[in-house]
The first five atom37 places (N, CA, C, CB, O) and aatype in JSON, in Angstrom:
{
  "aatype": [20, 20, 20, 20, 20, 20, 20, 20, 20, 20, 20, 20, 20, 20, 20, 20, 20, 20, 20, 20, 20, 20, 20, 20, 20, 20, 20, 20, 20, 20, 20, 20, 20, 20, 20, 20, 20, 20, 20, 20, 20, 20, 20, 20, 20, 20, 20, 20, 20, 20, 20, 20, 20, 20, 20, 20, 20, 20, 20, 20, 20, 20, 20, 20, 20, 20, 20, 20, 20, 20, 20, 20, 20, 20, 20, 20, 20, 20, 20, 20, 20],
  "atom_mask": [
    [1, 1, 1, 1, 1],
    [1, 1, 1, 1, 1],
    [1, 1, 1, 1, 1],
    [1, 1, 1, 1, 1],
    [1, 1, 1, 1, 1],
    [1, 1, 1, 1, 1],
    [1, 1, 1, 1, 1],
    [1, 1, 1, 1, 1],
    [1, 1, 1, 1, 1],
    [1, 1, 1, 1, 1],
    [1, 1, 1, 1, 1],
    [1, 1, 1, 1, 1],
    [1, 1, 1, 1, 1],
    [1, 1, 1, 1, 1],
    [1, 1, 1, 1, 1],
    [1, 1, 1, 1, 1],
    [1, 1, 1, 1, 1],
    [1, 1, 1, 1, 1],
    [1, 1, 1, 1, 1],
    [1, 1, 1, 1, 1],
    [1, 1, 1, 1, 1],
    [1, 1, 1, 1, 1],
    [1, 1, 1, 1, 1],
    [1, 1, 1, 1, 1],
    [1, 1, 1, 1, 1],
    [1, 1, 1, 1, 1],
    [1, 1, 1, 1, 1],
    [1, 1, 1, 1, 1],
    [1, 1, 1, 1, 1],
    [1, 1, 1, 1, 1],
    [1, 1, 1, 1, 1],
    [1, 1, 1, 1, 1],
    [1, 1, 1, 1, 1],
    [1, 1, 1, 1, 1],
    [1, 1, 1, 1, 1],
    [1, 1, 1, 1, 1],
    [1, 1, 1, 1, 1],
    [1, 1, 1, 1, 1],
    [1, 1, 1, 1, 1],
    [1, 1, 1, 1, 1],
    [1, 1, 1, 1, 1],
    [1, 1, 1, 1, 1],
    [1, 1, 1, 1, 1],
    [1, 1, 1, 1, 1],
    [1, 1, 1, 1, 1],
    [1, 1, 1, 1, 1],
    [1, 1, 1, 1, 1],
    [1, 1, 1, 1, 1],
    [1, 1, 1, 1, 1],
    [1, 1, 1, 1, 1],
    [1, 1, 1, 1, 1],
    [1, 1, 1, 1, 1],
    [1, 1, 1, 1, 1],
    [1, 1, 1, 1, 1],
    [1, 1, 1, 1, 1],
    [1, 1, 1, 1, 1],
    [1, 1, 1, 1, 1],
    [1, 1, 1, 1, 1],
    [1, 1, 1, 1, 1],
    [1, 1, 1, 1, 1],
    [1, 1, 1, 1, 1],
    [1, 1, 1, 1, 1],
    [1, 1, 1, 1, 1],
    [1, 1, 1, 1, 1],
    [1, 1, 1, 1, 1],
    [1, 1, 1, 1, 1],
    [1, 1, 1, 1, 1],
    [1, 1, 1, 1, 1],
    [1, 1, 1, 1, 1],
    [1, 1, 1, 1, 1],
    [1, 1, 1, 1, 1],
    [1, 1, 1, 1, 1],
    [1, 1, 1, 1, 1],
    [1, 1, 1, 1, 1],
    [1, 1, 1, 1, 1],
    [1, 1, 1, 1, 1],
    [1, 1, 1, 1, 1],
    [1, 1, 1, 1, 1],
    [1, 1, 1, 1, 1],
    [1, 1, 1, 1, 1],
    [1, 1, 1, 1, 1]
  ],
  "atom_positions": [
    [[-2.15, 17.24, 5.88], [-3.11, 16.24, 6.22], [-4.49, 16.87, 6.22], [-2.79, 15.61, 7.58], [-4.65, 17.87, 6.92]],
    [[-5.48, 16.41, 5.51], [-6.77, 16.43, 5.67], [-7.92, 15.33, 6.56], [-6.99, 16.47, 4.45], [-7.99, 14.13, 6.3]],
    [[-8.52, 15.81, 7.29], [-9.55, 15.16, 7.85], [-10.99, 14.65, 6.54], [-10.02, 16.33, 9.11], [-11.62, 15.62, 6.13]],
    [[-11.32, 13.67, 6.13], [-12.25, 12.88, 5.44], [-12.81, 11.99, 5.08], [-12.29, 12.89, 5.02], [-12.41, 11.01, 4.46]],
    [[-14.09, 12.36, 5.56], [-14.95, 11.22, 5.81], [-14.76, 10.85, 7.17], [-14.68, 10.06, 4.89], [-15.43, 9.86, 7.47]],
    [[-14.05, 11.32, 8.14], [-13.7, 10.63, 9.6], [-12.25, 9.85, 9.41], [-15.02, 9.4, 10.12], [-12.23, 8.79, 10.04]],
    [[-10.92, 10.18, 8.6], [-10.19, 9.79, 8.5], [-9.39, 10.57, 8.18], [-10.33, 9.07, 8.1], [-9.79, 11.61, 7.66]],
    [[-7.81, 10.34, 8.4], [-6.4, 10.62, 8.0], [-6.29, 10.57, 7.2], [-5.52, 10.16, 8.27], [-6.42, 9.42, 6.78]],
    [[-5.91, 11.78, 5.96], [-5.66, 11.65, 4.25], [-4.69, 12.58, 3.93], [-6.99, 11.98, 3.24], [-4.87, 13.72, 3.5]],
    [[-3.34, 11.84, 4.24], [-2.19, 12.89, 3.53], [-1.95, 13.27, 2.19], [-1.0, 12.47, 3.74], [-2.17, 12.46, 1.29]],
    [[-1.68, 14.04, 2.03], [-1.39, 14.79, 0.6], [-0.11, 14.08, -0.11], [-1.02, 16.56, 0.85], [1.07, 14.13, 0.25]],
    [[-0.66, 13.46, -1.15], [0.51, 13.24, -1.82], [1.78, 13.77, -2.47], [0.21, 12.89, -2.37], [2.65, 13.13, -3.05]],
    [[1.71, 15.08, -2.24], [2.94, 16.16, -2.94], [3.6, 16.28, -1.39], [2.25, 18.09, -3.84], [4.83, 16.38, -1.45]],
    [[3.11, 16.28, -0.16], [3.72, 16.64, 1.03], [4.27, 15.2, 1.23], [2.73, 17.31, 2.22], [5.39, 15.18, 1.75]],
    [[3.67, 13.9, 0.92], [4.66, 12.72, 1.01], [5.33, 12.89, 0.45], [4.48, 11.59, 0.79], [6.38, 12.81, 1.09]],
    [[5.53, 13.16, -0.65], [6.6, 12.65, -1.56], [7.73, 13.75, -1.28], [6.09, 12.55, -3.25], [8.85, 13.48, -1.72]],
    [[7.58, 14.88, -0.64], [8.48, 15.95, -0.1], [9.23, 15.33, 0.94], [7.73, 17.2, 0.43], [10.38, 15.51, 1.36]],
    [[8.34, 14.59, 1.26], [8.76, 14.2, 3.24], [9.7, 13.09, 3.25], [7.22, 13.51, 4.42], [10.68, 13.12, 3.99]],
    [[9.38, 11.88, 2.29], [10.43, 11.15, 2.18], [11.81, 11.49, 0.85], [9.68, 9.84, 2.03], [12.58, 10.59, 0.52]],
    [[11.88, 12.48, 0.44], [12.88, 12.74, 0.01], [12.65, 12.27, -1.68], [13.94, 12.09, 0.91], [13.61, 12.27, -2.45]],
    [[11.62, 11.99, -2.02], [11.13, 11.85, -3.43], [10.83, 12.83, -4.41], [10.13, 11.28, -3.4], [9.7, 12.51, -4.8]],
    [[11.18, 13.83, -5.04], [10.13, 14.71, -5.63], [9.17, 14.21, -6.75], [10.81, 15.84, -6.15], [8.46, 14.94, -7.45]],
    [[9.26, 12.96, -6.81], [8.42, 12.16, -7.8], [7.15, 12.0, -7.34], [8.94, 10.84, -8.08], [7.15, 10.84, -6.93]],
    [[5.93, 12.51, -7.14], [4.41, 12.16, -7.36], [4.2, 10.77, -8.33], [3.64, 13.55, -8.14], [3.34, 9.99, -7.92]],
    [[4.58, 10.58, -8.99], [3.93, 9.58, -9.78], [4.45, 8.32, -9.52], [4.02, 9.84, -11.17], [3.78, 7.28, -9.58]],
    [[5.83, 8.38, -9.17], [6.87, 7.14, -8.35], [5.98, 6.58, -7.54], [8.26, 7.65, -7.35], [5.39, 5.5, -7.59]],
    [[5.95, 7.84, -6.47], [5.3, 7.26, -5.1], [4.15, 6.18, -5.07], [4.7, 8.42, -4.34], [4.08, 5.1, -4.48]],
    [[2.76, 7.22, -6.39], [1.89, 7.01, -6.38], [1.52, 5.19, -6.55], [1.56, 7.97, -7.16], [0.61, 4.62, -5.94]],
    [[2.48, 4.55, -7.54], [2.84, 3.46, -7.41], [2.65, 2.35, -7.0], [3.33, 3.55, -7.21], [2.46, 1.28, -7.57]],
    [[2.73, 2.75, -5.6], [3.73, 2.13, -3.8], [2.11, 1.67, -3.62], [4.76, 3.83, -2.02], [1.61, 0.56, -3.44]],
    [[1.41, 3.2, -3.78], [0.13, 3.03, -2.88], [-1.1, 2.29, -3.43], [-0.38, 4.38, -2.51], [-1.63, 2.91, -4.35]],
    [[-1.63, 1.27, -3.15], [-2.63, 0.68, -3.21], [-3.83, 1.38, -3.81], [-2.78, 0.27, -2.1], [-4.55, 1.96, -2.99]],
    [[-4.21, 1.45, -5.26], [-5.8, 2.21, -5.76], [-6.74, 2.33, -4.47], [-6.79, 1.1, -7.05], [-7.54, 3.26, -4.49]],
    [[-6.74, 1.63, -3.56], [-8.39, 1.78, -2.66], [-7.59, 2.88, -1.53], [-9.28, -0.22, -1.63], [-8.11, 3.58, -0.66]],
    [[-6.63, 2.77, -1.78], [-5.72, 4.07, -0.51], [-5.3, 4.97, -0.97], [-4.43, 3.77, 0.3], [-4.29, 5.45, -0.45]],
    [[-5.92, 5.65, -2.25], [-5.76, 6.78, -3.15], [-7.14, 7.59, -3.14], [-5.36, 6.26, -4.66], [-8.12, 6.86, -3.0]],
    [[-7.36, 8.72, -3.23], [-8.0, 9.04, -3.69], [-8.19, 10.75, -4.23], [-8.61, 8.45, -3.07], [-7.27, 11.31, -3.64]],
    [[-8.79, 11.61, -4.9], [-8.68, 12.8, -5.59], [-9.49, 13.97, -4.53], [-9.39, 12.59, -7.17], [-10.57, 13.54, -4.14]],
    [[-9.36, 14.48, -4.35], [-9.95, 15.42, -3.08], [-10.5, 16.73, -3.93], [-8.56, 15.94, -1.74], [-9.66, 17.62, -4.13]],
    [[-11.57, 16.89, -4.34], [-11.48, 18.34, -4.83], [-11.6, 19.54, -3.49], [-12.83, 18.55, -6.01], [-11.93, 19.03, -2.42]],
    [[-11.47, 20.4, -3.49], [-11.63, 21.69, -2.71], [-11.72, 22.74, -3.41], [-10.66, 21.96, -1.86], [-11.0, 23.0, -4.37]],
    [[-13.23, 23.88, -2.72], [-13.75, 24.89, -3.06], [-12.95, 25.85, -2.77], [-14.85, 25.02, -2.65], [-12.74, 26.11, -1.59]],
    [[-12.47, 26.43, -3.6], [-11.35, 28.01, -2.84], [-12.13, 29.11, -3.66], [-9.05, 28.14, -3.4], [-12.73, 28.91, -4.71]],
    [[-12.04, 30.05, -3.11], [-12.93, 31.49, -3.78], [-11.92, 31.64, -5.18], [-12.86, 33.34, -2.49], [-12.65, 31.87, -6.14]],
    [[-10.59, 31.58, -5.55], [-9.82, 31.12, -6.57], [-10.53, 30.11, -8.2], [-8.82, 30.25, -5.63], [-10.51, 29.98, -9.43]],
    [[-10.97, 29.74, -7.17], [-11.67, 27.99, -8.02], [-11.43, 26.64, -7.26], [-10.76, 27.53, -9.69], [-11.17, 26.59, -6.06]],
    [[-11.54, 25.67, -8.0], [-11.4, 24.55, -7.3], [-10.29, 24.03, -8.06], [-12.62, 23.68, -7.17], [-9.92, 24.22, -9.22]],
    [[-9.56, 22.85, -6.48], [-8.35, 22.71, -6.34], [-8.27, 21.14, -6.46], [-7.85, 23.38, -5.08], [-8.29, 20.56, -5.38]],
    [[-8.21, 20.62, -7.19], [-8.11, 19.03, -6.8], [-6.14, 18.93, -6.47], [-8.83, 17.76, -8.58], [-5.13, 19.53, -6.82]],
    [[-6.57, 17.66, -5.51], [-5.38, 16.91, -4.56], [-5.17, 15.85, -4.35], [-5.31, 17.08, -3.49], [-5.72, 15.62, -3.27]],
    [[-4.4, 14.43, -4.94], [-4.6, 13.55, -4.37], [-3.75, 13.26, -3.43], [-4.79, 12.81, -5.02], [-2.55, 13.51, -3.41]],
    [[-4.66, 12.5, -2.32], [-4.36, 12.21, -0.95], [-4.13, 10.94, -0.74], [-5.28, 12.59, -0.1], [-4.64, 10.18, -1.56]],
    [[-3.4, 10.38, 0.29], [-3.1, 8.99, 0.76], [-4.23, 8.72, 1.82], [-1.53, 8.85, 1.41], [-4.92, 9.66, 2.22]],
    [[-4.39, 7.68, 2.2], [-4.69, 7.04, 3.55], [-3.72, 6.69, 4.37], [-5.36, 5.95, 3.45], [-2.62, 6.38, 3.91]],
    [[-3.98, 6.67, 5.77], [-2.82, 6.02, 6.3], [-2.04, 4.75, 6.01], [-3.1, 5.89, 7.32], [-0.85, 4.46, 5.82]],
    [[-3.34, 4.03, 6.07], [-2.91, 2.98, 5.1], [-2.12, 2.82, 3.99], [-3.68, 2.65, 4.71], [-1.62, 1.71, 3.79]],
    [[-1.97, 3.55, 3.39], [-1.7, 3.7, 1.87], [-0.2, 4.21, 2.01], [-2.82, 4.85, 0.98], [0.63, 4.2, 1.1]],
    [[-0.01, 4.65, 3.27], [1.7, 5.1, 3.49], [2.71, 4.58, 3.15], [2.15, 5.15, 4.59], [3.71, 4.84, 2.48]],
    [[1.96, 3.16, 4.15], [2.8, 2.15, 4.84], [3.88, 1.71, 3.4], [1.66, 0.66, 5.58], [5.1, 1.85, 3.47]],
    [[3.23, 1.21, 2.23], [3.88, 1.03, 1.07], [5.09, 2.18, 1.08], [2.81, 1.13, -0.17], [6.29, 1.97, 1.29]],
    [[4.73, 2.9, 0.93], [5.91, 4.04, 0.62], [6.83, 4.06, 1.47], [5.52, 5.42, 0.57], [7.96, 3.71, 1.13]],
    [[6.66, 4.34, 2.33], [7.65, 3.97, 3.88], [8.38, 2.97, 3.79], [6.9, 3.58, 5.24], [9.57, 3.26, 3.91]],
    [[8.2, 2.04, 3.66], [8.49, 1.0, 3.55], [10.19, 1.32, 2.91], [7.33, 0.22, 2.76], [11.34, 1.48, 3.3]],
    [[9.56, 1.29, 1.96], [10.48, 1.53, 0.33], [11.59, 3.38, 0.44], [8.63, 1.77, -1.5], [12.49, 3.71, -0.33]],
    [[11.12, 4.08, 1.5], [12.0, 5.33, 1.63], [12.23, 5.3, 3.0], [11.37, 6.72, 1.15], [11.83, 6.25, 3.67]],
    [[12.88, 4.27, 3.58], [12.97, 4.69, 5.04], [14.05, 5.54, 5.04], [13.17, 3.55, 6.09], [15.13, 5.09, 4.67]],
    [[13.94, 7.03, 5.47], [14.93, 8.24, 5.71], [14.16, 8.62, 7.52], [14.68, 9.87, 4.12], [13.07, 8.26, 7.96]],
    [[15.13, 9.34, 8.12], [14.73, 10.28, 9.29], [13.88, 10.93, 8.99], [15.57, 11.11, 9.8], [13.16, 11.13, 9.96]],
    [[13.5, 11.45, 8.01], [12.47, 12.38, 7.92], [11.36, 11.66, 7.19], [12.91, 13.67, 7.24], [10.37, 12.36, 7.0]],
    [[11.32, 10.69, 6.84], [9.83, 10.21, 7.0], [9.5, 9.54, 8.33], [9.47, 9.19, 5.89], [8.35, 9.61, 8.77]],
    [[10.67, 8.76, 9.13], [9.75, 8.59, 10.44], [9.75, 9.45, 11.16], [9.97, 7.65, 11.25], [9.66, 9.07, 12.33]],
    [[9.81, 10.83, 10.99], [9.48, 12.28, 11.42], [8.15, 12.48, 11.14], [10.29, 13.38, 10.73], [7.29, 12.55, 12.03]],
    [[7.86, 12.61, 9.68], [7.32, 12.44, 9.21], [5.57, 11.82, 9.75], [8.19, 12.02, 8.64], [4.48, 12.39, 9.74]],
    [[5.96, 10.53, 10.14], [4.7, 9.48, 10.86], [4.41, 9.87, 11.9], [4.94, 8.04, 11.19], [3.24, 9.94, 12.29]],
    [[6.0, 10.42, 12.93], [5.73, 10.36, 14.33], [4.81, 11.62, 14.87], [7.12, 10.31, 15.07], [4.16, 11.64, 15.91]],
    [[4.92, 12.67, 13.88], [4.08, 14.09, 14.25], [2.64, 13.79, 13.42], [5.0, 15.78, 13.57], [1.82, 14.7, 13.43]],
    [[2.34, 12.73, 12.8], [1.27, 12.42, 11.92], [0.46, 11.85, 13.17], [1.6, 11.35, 10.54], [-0.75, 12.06, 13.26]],
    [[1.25, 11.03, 14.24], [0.32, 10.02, 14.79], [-0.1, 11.21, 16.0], [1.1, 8.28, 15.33], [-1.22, 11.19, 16.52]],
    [[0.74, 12.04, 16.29], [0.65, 13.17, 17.28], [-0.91, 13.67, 16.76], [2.08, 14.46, 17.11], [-1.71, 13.89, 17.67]],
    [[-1.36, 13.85, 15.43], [-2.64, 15.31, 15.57], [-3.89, 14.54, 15.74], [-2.9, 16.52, 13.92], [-3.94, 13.34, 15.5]],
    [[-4.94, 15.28, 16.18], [-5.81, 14.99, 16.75], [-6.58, 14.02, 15.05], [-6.5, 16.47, 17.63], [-7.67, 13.45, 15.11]]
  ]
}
């Protein structure tokens, strides 16, 4: 999870781990274009682009993979600051 802009933005490779998908592009799907978006990040490496969910943007996926470990998943999501 990343903090941006003042919001919750999960990583889409760690969703798609979490509900038991290894499909990125499946998932990507689920989620609504305005609850997507590409994150670049500066690493002394180079830069890293990531796309991330919104919370919002979960809910679709969830929906559609309910396993234990995605409402694991939510319940330690709603836990961080």
């Amino acid at each position: 999870m990343v903090i941006w802009a003042d919001r919750r933005w999960f990583i889409a490779a760690d969703v798609a781990r979490a509900v038991g998908n290894g499909s990125l592009q499946s998932i990507r799907l689920f989620v609504p274009q305005k609850h997507q978006r590409e994150l670049a990040l500066r690493l002394p490496e180079g830069e890293l682009t990531m796309l991330v969910f919104s919370e919002q943007g979960l809910a679709p996926v969830l929906v559609r993979r309910r396993t234990a470990l995605a409402a694991e998943f939510l319940a330690k999501a709603a836990t961080l600051p």
